[in-house]
Structures are given as structure tokens and as C-alpha cells.
N, C-alpha and C positions, 0 to 999 in steps of 0.2 A: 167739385171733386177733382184736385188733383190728378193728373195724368200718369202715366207710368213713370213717363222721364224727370217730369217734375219730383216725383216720390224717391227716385235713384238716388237727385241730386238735395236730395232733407239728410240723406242717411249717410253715417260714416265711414269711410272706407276701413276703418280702424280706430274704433271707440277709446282705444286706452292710449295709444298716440294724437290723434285727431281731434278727441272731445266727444262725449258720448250724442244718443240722437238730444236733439232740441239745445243743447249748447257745447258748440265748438270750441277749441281753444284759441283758433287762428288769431279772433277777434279781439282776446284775452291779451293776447304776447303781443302784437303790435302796439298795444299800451308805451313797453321799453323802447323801442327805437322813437318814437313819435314823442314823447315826454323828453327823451333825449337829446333827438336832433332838436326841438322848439327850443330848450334849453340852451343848447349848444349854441343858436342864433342869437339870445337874448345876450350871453356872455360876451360874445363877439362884438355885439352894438357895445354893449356894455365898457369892453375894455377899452373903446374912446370916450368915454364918459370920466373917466378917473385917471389922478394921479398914480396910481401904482396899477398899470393893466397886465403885469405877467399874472395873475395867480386865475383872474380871467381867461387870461387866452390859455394856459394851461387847464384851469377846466371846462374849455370849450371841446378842446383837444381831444382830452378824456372821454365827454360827455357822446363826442364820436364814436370813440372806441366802445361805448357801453350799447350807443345803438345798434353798432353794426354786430355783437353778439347778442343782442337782443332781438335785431332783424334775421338772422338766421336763424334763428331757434322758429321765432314765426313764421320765417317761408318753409322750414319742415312740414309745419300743420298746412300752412295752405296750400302746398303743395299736394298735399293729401286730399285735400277739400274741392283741388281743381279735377284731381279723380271719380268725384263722388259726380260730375257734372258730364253727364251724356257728348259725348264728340259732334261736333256739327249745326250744336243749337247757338244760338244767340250769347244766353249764359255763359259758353264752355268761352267763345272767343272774346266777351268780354272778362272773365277769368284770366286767358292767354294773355291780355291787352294789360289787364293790372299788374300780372304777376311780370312781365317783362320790366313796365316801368319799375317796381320795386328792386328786381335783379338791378338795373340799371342806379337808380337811387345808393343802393348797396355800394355797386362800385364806387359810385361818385364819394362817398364817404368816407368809404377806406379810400380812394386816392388820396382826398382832405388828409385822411388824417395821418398816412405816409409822409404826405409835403407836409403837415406839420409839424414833426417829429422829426423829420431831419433836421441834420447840423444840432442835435441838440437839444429838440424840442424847443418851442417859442418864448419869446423876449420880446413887451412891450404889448402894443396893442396892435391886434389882427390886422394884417395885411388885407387892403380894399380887395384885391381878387380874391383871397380866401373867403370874404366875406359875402362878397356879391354869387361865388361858385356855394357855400350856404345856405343863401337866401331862392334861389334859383334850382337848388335840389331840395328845398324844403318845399318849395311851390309846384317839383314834377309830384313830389309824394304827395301833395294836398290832391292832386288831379286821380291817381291811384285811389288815392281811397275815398271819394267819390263811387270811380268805378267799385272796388269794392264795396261799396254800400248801396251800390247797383243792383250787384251777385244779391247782398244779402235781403234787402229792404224792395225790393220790386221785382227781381227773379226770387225770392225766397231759398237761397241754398243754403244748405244747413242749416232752415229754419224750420221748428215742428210746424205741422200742417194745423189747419185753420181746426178740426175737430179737439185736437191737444191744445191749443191757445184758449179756446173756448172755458177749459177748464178754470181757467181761471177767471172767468169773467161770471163762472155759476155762483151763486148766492152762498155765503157762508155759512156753515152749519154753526149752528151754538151748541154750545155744551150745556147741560145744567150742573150747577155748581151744588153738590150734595156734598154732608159731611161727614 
């Protein structure tokens, strides 16, 4: 049986911002920035692979800019979700510990993609620091959500409790088929 704190940290601080009990959104919205930034790395190897690399590093560029309004949208929800997590436990400071790194991810992004958009936005193929500064915040965020899959998959936050999962493990009813 679940504990109090453990049952705090299932529930939403706010169903209709947050994601209702048993599926959050947090989980959801990290889809766009992580589909974005991997993108954004592949283009970037990418634009040394070919003769014509501006349309590459311009939509690496882009592909920034769509994570980082797609990582804020998500750190709203999880910012919510690190609420729902009891102060003092385990869970709450590895929540602190992800959500920093992602703040920090964030930045690194939008710096990327500041210094890419200067002068004009980019011409040719990806400058090796822009790439390796890329590849190296792609890898703090691989570590983040890890941690987040920490919170979710062995502290269970925001996860329905083992009686609600059950459900779906009970036998399926048949219908009969009358006409």
C-alpha cells in the first residue's frame, strides 16, 4: 500500500494544466524538444556530409528554436509535477536535480541558437564548436531524463497506484454478439 507521500506525489497539482491522475502531460511535451534537439544534431553531422550544407545548418538552427518552445511548454507541466512531490524525500531532490539540468539544457540551446542567428543566420556547414556545444547538451539532457525516468518508473510520480494499473491486467469481458 502506498504511503501518504507516495500517494501526494501520483496526483496532480492541477488536472487540467498538469495532466489528469494516471497520465500527466509532462511526459507528453518532452516528445518536441528531445525529437528536436536529436534532429537538430543529425543535421549538423549532416551538413558535413554534403555539397550544399546551408539549408542543413539552417534547419538545425530552426529545429533549436522549436525545442526550446517545446521545452518550455514542458517545464510548465513539470514544474507542476515537481509540486505534486513531498519536500525532503529522495524523489522531490531528484526532481530538483532533473529539472535544473533541463533549465540549464534550455539555456544552452537558446545560446546555440542566438550564436546561430547572428550575422544573419548560418552559411555552410556547422561550425565544430557549435557542434560539439550540440552534441554535449544533447548528452546533459540524455542524463536528465534518465533522472526523470527515475521520478517516474521507480519513485512512481505521477504514476496511478499499483490497484488502478491492475485494471488492466484483469481478464477481458466478452460481449455476446446478439442481433
Amino acid at each position: 500500500m502506498p504511503s501518504e507521500l507516495q500517494q501526494q506525489a501520483k496526483q496532480p497539482v492541477s488536472a487540467a494544466l498538469a495532466g489528469p491522475y494516471g497520465h500527466p502531460f509532462h511526459p507528453i511535451l518532452v516528445t518536441v524538444p528531445i525529437g528536436a534537439w536529436v534532429g537538430s544534431l543529425v543535421f549538423d553531422i549532416a551538413s558535413h556530409l554534403v555539397d550544399d550544407p546551408d539549408f542543413l545548418a539552417r534547419g538545425a538552427m530552426w529545429l533549436i528554436a522549436v525545442g526550446v518552445i517545446g521545452a518550455l511548454a514542458a517545464a510548465m507541466a513539470g514544474f507542476l509535477d515537481l509540486f505534486a512531490i513531498p519536500a525532503g524525500t529522495r524523489a522531490f531532490r531528484t526532481g530538483l536535480l532533473h529539472m535544473t539540468l533541463n533549465l540549464l539544457v534550455t539555456a544552452a540551446y537558446t545560446g546555440s541558437f542566438l550564436w546561430r542567428h547572428a550575422d544573419g543566420g548560418p552559411s555552410g556547414s556547422v561550425g565544430a564548436s557549435q557542434l560539439v556545444l550540440n552534441a554535449v547538451t544533447l548528452a546533459v539532457l540524455g542524463v536528465s531524463g534518465f533522472l526523470g525516468g527515475k521520478l517516474a518508473y521507480h519513485y512512481g510520480v505521477r504514476v496511478a497506484d499499483e490497484a488502478t494499473q491492475a485494471e488492466g491486467f484483469a481478464p477481458a469481458r466478452r460481449h455476446s454478439a446478439r442481433h
